[in-house]
N, C-alpha and C positions, 0 to 999 in steps of 0.2 A: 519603530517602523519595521524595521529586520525581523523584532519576532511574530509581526503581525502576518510578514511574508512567508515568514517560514513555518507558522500555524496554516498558513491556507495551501503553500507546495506540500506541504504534510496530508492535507484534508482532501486534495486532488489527487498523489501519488496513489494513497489506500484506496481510494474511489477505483483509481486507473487496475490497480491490484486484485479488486474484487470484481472488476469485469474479465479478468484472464485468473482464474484462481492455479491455473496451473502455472504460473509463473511465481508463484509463492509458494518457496523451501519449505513452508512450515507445514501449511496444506499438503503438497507432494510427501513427505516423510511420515505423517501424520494417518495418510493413507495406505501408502505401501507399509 
């Protein structure tokens, strides 16, 4: 059950991620 939840706060976090990509270090460094 735990990993089931922590596959779907995963699958939402990156979702949340890819709607502000500027709050993702990888993308900001990547660019600059």
């Amino acid at each position: 059950m735990s990993a089931l939840l922590n596959f779907i706060f995963e699958s939402y976090f990156l979702t949340y991620l890819a709607q502000f990509p500027e709050l993702d270090p990888d993308r900001m460094s990547a660019e600059h």
